[in-house]
N, C-alpha and C positions, 0 to 999 in steps of 0.2 A: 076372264082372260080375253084380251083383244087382239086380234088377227090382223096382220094388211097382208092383203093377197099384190103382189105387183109382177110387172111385166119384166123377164132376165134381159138387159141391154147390153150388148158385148163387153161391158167393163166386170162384167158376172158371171165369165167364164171360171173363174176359182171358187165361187159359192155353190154355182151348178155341182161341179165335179164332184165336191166334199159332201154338197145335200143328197146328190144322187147315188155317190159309195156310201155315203152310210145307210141309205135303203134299201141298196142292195144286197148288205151285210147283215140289215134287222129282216129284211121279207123277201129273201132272195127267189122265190116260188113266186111274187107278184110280176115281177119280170122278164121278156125275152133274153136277156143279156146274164151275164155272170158278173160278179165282182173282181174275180179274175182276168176276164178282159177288158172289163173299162178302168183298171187298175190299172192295166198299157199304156190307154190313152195319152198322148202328149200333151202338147197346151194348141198345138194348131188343129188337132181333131177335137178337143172340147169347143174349141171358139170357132171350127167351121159344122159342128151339127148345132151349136149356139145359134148362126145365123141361117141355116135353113129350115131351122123350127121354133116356135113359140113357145117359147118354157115362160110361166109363170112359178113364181117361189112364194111359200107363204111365209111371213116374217111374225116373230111375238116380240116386242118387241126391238131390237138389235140382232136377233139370233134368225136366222133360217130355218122353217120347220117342217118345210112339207116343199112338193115340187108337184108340177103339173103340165104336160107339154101337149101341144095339137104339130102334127108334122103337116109341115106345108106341101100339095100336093098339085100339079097341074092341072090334073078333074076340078080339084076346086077351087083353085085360081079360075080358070074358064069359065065357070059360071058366075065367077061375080066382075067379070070384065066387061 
């Protein structure tokens, strides 16, 4: 099976959402969050924590299989400026 791991670009705000509820539906104990509340979320809260965090999505390929995110933080914006 082959994998592409890729970067979420704001047009990836409805692959996010659907990759990330259904992980929190299959491993909801891996998460700070519930499925119940990111259920809530609208489309301007998925596409503004979209762009102040780096989600990568891993794809097989056409399908979304996995998700990955680093949150962007000022500590470490400052050290690489």
């Amino acid at each position: 099976m082959d994998y592409e791991i890729r970067p979420a670009g704001p047009t990836d705000w409805a692959t996010l959402r659907d990759i990330r509820l259904a992980a929190l539906a299959d491993t909801p104990h891996a998460f700070a969050s519930t499925l119940e509340r990111e259920q809530a979320y609208d489309e301007r809260r998925w596409r503004d924590w979209l762009a102040r965090t780096a989600f990568f999505l891993a794809w097989h390929g056409c399908h979304p299989v996995g998700i990955r995110s680093e949150e962007h933080t000022s500590e470490l914006q400052s050290h690489h400026d």
